[in-house]
ZAMARGU-4260 file (C-alpha; in steps of 0.2 Angstrom, whole numbers, plus 5000, padded with zeros to 4 digits):
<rodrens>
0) 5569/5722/5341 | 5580/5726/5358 | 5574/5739/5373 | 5578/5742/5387 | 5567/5753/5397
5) 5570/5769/5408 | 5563/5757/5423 | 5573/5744/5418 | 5588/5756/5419 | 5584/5765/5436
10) 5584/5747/5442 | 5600/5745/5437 | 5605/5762/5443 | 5601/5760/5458 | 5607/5744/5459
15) 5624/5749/5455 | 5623/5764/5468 | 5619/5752/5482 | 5633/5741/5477 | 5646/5756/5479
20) 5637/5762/5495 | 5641/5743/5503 | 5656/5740/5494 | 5654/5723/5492 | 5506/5701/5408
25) 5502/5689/5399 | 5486/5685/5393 | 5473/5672/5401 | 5472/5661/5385 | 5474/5643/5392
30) 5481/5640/5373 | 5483/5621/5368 | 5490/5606/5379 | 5503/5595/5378 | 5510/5596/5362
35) 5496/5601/5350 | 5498/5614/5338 | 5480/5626/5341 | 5473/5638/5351 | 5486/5650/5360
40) 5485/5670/5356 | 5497/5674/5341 | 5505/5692/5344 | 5521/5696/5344 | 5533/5685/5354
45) 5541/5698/5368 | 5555/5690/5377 | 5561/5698/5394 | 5577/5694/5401 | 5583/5697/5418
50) 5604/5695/5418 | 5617/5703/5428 | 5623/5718/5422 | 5630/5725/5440 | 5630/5714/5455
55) 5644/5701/5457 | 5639/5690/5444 | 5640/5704/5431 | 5653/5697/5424 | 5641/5684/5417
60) 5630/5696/5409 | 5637/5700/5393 | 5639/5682/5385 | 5620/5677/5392 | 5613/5693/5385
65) 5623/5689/5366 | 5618/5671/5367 | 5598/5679/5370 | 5602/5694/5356 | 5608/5680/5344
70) 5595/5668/5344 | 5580/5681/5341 | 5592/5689/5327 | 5591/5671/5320 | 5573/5670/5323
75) 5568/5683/5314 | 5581/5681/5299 | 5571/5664/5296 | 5553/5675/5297 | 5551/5677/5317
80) 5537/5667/5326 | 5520/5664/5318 | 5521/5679/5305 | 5526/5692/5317 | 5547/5698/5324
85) 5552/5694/5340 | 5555/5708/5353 | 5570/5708/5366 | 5567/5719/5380 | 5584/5718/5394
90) 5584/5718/5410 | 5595/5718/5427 | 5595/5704/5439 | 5608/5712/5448 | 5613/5699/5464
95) 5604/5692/5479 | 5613/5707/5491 | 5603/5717/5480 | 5585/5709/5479 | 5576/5725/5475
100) 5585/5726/5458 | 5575/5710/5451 | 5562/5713/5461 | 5559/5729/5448 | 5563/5722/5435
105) 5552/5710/5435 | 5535/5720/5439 | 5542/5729/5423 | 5543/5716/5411 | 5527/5711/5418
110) 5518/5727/5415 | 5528/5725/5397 | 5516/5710/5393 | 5531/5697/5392 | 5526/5679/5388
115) 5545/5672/5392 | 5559/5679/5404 | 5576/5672/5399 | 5585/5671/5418 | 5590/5675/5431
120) 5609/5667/5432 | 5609/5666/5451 | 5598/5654/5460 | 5594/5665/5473 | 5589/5679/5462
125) 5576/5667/5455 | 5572/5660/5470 | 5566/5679/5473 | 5555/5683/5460 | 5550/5665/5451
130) 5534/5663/5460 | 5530/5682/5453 | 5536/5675/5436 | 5526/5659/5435 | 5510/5664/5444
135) 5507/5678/5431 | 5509/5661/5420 | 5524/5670/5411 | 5537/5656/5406 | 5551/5659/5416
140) 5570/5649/5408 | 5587/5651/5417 | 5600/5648/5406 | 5610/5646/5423 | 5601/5641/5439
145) 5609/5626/5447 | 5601/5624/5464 | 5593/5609/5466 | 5579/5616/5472 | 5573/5624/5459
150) 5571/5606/5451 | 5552/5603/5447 | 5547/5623/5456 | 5535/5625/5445 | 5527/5620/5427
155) 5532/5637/5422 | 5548/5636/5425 | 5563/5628/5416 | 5584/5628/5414 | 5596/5626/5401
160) 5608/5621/5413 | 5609/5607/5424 | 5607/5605/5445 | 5620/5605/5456 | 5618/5585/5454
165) 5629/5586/5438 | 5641/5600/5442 | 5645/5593/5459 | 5648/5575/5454 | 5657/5580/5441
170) 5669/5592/5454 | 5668/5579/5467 | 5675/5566/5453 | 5689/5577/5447 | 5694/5580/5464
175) 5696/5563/5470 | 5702/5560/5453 | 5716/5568/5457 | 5721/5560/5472 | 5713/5570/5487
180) 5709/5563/5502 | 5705/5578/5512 | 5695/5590/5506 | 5691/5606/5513 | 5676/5619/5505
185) 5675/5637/5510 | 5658/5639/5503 | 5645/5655/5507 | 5629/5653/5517 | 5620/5654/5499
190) 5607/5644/5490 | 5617/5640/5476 | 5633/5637/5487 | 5627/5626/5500 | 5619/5617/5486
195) 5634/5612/5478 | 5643/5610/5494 | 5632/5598/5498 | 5632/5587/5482 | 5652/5588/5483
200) 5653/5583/5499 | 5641/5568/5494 | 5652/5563/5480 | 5670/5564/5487 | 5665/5554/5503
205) 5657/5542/5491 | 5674/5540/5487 | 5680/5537/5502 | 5688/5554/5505 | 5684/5565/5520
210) 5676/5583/5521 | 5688/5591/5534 | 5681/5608/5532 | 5665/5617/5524 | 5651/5606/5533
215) 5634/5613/5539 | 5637/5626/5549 | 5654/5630/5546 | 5650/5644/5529 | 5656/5662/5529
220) 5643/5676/5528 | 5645/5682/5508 | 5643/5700/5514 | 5658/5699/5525 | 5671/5712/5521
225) 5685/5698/5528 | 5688/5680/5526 | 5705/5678/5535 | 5698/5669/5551 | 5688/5657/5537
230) 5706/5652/5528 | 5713/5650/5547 | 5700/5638/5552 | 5701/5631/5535 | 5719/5628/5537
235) 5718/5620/5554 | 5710/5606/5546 | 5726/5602/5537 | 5716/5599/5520 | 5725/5592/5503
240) 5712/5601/5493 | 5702/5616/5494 | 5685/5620/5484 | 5680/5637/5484 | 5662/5642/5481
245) 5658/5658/5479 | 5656/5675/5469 | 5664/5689/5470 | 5672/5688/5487 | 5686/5674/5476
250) 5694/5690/5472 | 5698/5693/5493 | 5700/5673/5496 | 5711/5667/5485 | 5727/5678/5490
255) 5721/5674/5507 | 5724/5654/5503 | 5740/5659/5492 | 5749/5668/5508 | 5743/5653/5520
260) 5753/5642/5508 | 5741/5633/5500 | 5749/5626/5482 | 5737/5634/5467 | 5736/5619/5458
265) 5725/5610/5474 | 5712/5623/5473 | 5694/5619/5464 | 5679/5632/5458 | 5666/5634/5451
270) 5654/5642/5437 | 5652/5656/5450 | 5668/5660/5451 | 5679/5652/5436 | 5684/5669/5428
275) 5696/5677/5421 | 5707/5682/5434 | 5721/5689/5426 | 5719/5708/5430 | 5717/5704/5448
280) 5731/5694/5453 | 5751/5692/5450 | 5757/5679/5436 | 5756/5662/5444 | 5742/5665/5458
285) 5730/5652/5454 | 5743/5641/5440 | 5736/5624/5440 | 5720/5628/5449 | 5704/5619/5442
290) 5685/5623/5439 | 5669/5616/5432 | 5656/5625/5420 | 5642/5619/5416 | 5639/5619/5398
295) 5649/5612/5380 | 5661/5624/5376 | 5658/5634/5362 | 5663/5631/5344 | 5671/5641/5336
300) 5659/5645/5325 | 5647/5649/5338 | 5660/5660/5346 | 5660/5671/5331 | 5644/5672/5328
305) 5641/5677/5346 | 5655/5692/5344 | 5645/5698/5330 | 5633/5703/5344 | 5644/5709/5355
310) 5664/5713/5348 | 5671/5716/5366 | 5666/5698/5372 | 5682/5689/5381 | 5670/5676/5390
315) 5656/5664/5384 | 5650/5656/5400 | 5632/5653/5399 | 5630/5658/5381 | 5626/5641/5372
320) 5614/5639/5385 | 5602/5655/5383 | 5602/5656/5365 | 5595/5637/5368 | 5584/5644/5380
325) 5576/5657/5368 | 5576/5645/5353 | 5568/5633/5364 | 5554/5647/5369 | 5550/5650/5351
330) 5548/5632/5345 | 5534/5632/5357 | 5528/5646/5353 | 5527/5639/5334 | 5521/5621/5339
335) 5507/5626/5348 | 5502/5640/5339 | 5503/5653/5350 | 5513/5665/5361 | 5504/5668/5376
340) 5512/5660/5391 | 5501/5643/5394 | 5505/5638/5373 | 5526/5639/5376 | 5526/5629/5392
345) 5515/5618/5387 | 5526/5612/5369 | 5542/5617/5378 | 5546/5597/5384 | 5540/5593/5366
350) 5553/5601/5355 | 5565/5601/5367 | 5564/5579/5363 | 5554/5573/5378 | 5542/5564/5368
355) 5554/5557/5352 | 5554/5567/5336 | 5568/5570/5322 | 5584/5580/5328 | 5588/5598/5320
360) 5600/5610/5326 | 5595/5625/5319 | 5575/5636/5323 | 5573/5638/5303 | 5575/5618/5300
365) 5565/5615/5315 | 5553/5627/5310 | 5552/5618/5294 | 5549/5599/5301 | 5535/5605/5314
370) 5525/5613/5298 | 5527/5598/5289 | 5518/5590/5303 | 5534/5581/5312 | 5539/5579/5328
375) 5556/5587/5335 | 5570/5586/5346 | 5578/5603/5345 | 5598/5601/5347 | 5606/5616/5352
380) 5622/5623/5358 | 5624/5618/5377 | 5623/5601/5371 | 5608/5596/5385 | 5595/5582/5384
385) 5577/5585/5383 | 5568/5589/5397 | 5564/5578/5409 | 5547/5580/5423 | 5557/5593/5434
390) 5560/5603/5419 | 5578/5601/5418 | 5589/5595/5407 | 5590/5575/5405 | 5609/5574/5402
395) 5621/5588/5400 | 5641/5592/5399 | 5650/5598/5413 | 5668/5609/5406 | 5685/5606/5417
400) 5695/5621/5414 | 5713/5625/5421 | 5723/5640/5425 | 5737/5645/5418 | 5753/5658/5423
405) 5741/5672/5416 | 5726/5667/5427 | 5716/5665/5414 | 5707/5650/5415 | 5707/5637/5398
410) 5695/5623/5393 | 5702/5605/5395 | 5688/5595/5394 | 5668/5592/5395 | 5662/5577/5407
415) 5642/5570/5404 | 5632/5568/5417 | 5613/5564/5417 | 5602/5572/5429 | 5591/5561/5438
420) 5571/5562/5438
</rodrens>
């Protein structure tokens, strides 16, 4: 079952507004510990999420919010979680330049009595609202944070995708890779930017290669209208590579590095901003730029089950990981016999692998082996480890994709990379 509220949508509403204006419960039941399978509260399982669907990050939305309408599809084809069908109830995260569309949302799907959120994508969304999300000991899972301070934030809260410690060694790697010895990073005074900037900047000097440009102190304001003094100080630093991070304000930067005669093919992104570029630019703007996604790509199989959802899907960012993330939640749920809050977070490490058990890839054959009394390790689609004491993913898969003349951007290979504990 799928709602969406008339809260939920005046959230969004006025979320959408505000960007046009500045153009830019659960119950108290303890349940069981660990991994035992007794004691929790056995209603229906409702599942909130909070995913963009305005902001900057909007384009994110609609594969998250597929991957999320998939799995409980799945879920209650295979007879739902402990008898009963799950509920979706959706949401808008919006961005962090507008905090008071979470913010809302959230008090909604709290006063919805959701045991699970399924979000938000940006770090600094979460970083908003997660202390409202896990003290009301809802189980809170982003199926895109990176910021690595989110890494152990709280019992309640856990993420299908990896840190910034994965994404930007891996970016930092390809860089060097490539033979740059002078990099430059225009990155945005943002949690999730300046997190990544900073594990880059770690990984390429490593190396032996030199930051030239994009050190503390030396971000851009995200809610700048203009970005051209930026590339000029940028350019005076002479760089022979230049990472981008950040959202929407790409869009305005990258022509900006394109007229100053930086060569495409030298430029590096991110998950934030590796999209589909190819209503926004002329053929050939960003032709052999790079970026890194968290996350296996997709089979196809996968992919087609996901357009079943949703027919107008283009982009599957983020999808594996939050149909993981709401398979994941309902193993739990079934493990420890219950679906109040405390019951998922306390069997969420256990079928996710962190204590042994037999692979399966799919929630019916899991459901099956933890009724007959075994222990699991649920494989999904993103391809992650099991959970380690932070709550993040022990090992996961890092995509390179490049651009081509269409500036569209195309999977070339996935890099593993473990995340420490």
């Amino acid at each position: 079952m799928i709602r969406t509220t008339h809260a939920v949508k005046a959230a969004a509403l006025a979320g959408a507004v505000a960007l046009v204006l500045t153009a830019c419960g659960s119950d108290d039941d303890s349940g069981s510990g660990g991994d035992e399978t007794a004691g929790g509260e056995a209603g229906p399982l409702i599942i909130g999420t909070l995913l963009p669907q305005t902001g900057t990050l909007a384009y994110l939305g609609p594969p998250e919010i597929a991957g999320v309408d998939l799995a409980v599809q799945e879920i209650n084809e295979a007879g739902g979680v402990l008898g009963s069908d799950v509920e979706v109830i959706h949401a808008d995260s919006s961005d962090a330049d507008h905090a008071e569309v979470a913010t809302q949302s959230v008090t909604d799907l709290i006063s919805q009595d959701v045991q699970v959120i399924v979000g938000a994508a940006s770090s600094s969304v979460t970083l908003n609202v997660v202390d409202d999300i896990t003290g009301a000991e809802i189980v809170q899972i982003s199926p895109a944070n990176t910021a690595t301070s989110l890494s152990g934030y709280s019992d309640f809260y856990f993420r299908t995708a990896p840190p910034d410690t994965v994404q930007g060694a891996a970016l930092g790697n390809l860089i060097t890779g490539d033979g740059h010895a002078n990099v430059g990073i225009l990155v945005f005074n943002d949690d999730y930017g300046t997190s990544l900037r900073d594990v880059v900047k770690t990984t390429v000097e490593d190396a032996g290669a030199t930051v030239v440009y994009g050190n503390e102190g030396e971000e851009f304001d995200p809610a700048a209208s203009s970005f051209a003094t930026d590339v000029t100080a940028l350019m005076a630093t002479s760089p022979d590579a230049v990472v981008v991070l950040a959202f929407e304000q790409t869009k305005q930067i990258i022509p900006e590095l394109v007229a100053a005669g930086v060569d495409p093919a030298t430029i590096y992104m991110v998950d934030g901003n590796t999209a589909d570029y190819s209503a926004d630019f002329d053929p050939g703007t960003l032709e052999g730029a790079q970026g890194t996604i968290p996350g296996a790509f997709p089979s196809d199989d996968f992919q087609a089950r996901l357009k079943e959802v949703d027919p107008a899907l283009t982009d599957f960012a983020y999808g594996p990981e939050s149909y993981d993330a709401t398979v994941l939640a309902a193993l739990a749920a079934v493990k420890g016999g219950g679906t109040d809050g405390a019951t998922i977070q306390a069997n969420m490490a256990a079928v996710s692998g962190a204590d042994g058990g037999e692979e399966c890839t799919s929630y019916a054959d899991c459901v099956e082996m933890i009724d007959a009394g075994e222990d699991i390790q649920y494989v999904g689609q993103a391809g992650v480890g099991p959970f380690n004491e932070d709550n993040d993913p022990s090992s996961a898969f890092i995509g390179v994709y490049k651009y081509g003349a269409d500036n569209k951007n195309v999977w070339v290979k996935a890099v593993e990379g473990s995340v420490g504990e």
